[in-house]
C-alpha positions as CSV (number, residue, x, y, z in Angstrom):
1,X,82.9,95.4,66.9
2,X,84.7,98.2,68.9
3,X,83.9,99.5,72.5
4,X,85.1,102.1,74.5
5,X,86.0,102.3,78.0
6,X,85.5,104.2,80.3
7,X,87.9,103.6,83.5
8,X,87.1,105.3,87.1
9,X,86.1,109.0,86.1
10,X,84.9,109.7,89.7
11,X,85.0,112.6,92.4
12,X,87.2,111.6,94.6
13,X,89.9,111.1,92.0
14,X,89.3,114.6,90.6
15,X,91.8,117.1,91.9
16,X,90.7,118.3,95.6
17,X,89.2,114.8,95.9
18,X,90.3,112.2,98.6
19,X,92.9,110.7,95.8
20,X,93.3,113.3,93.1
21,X,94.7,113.0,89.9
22,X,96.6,115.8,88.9
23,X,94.9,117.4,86.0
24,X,92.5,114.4,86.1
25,X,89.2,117.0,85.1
26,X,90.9,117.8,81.9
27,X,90.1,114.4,80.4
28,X,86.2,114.8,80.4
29,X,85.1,117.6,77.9
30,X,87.7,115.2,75.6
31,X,85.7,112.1,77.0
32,X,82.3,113.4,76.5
33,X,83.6,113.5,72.9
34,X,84.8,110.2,72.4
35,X,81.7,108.8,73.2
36,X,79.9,110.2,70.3
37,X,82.0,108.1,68.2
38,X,80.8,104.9,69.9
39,X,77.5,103.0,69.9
40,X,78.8,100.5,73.1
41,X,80.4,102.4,75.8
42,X,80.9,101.1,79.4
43,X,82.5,102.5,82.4
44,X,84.1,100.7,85.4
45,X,83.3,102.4,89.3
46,X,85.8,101.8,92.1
47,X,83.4,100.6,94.6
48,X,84.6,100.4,98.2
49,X,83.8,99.0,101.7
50,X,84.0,101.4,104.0
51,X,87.1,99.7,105.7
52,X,89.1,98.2,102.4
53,X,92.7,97.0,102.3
54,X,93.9,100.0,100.3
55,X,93.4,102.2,102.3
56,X,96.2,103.4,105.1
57,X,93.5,103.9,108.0
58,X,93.1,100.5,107.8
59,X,96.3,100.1,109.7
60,X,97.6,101.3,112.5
61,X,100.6,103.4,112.2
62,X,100.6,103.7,107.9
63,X,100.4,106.4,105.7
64,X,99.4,106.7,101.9
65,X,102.3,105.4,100.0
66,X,103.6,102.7,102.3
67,X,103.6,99.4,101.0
68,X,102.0,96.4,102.9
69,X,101.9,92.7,102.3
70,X,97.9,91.6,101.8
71,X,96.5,88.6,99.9
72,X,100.0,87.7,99.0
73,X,100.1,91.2,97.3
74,X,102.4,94.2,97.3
75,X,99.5,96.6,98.1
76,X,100.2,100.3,97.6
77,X,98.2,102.4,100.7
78,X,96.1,105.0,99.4
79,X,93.9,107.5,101.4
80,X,89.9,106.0,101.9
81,X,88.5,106.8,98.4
82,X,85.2,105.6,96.7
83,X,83.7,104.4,99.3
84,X,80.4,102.9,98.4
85,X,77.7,105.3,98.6
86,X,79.4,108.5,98.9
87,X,80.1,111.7,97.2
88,X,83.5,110.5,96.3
89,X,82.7,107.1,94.8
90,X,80.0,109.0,92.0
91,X,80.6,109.5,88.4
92,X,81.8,113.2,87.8
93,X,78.8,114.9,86.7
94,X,80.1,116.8,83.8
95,X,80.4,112.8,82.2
96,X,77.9,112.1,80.0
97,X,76.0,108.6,80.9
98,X,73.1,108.3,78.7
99,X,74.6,106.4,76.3
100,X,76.6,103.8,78.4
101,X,75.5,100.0,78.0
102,X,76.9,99.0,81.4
103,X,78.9,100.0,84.7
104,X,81.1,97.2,86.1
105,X,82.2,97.7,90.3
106,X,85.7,97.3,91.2
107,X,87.1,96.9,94.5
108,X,84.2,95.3,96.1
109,X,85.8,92.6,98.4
110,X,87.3,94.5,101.3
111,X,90.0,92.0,101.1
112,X,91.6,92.9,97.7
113,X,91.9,95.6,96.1
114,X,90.9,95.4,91.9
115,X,92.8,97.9,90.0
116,X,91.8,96.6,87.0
117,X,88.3,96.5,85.4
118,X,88.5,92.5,84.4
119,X,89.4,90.9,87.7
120,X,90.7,91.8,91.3
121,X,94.9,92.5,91.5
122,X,95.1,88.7,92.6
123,X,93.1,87.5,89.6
124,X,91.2,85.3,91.4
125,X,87.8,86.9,90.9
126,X,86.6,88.7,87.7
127,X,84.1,91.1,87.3
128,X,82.4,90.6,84.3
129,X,83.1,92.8,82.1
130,X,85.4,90.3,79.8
131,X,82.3,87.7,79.3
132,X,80.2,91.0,78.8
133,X,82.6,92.1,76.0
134,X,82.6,88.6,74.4
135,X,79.1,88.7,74.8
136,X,78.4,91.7,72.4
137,X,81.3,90.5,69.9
138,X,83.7,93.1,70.9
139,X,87.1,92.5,69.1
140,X,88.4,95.7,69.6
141,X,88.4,97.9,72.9
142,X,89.6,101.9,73.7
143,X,90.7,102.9,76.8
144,X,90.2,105.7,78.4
145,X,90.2,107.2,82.2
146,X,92.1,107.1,85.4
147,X,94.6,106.6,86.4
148,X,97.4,106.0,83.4
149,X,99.6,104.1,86.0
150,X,97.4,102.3,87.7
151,X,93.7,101.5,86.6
152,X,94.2,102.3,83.2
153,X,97.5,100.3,83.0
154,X,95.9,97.0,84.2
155,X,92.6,97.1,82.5
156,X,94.7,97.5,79.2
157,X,96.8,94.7,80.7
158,X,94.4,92.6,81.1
159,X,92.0,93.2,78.1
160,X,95.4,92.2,75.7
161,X,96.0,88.8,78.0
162,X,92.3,88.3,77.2
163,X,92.8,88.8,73.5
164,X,91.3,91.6,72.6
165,X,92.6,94.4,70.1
166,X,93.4,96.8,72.8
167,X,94.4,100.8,72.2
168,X,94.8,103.7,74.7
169,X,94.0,107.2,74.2
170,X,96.9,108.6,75.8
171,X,95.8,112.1,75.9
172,X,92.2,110.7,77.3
173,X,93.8,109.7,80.6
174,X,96.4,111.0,83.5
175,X,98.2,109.7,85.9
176,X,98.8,109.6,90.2
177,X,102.7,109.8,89.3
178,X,103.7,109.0,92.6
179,X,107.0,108.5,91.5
180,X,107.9,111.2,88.3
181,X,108.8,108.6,86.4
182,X,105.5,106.7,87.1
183,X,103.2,107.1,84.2
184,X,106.3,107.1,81.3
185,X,107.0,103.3,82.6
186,X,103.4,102.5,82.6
187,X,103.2,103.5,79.0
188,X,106.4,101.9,77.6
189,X,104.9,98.6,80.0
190,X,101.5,98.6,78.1
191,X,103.3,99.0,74.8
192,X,105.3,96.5,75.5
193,X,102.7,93.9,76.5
194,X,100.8,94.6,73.3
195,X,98.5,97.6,73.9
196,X,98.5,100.0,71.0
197,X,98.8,104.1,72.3
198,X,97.0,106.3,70.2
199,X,96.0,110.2,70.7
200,X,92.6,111.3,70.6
201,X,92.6,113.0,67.1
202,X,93.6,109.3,65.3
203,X,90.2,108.4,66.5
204,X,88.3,111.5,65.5
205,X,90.3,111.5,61.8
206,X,89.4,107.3,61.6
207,X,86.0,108.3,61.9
208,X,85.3,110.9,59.6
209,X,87.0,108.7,57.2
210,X,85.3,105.3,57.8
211,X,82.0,107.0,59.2
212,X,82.0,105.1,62.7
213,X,84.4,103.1,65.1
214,X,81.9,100.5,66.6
């Protein structure tokens, strides 16, 4: 059994949003699509307290981009972004939803920040999402979303550590880039670790040759 993934396709990471992914609204006409090839499809939320440890106005005297010390953690500072309850934090409406089997919350504790969709960056607490993959039977999982060098990277991270067959649709995702270099590391990292990086039309030509992915 296959699923597909859907990582953090929200406002406020839409360009003009709080944190905006360049080019970030190009993925979801492509998205929409996808889907239609999948019968389980589930989507992770970045879910914040309205004071969270990402964000620089937590802290006196940061900016976005500095680099604190929190749980342990390296923790890039970001501007406040999905913030529970607000504009920001909902799904981009253009993104189809009907067919979605579930939504897992990231970024809940207000003491760590969860960049992944399996488990906070400490891995300490997990959200649910692996036992609900196991759960189904899912072998196989395809990634798609926001951001390629950062939520993407880790959920993909994560789902091969967990032992799933993990692929992501390279040309269903973009990056921050804070760095220019950013998102070409974060690909050669994920291929490296395992995860398989596949364009969108592999998918569309596997299914109108085997008749469905899931």
């Amino acid at each position: 059994m296959h699923a597909l993934i859907l990582v953090d396709i929200q406002n406020d990471f839409m360009p003009g949003g709080a944190l905006g992914v360049p080019q970030g609204n190009e993925i979801v006409p492509l998205v929409n699509h996808l889907q239609t090839l999948f019968r389980i499809i589930i989507a992770t939320k970045d879910w914040h307290p309205t004071i969270h440890s990402s964000f620089a106005s937590s802290y006196p005297n940061k900016q976005p981009g500095d680099i604190v010390k929190n749980e342990g953690l390296d923790q890039i500072l970001w501007p406040a972004h999905c913030v529970q309850g607000t504009f920001g934090a909902d799904f981009v409406a253009e993104l189809q939803q009907n067919r979605w089997s579930r939504v897992f919350l990231k970024g809940t504790s207000q003491s760590i920040d969860s960049y992944s969709g399996f488990y906070d960056n400490g891995n300490r607490r997990a959200t649910g999402l692996g036992d609900y993959l196991d759960s189904k039977g899912i072998k196989r999982v395809y990634i798609v979303g926001l951001a390629t060098d950062y939520c993407v990277k880790y959920t993909a991270l994560d789902a091969v550590l967990l032992g799933f067959d993990t692929f992501v649709v390279t040309d269903a995702c973009r990056g921050v880039n804070l760095n220019p270099e950013d998102v070409g590391m974060a690909l050669g990292g994920m291929d490296n670790a395992g995860v398989k990086l596949v364009e969108s039309y592999e998918l569309i030509e596997k299914y109108a040759a085997d008749g469905q992915l899931s």
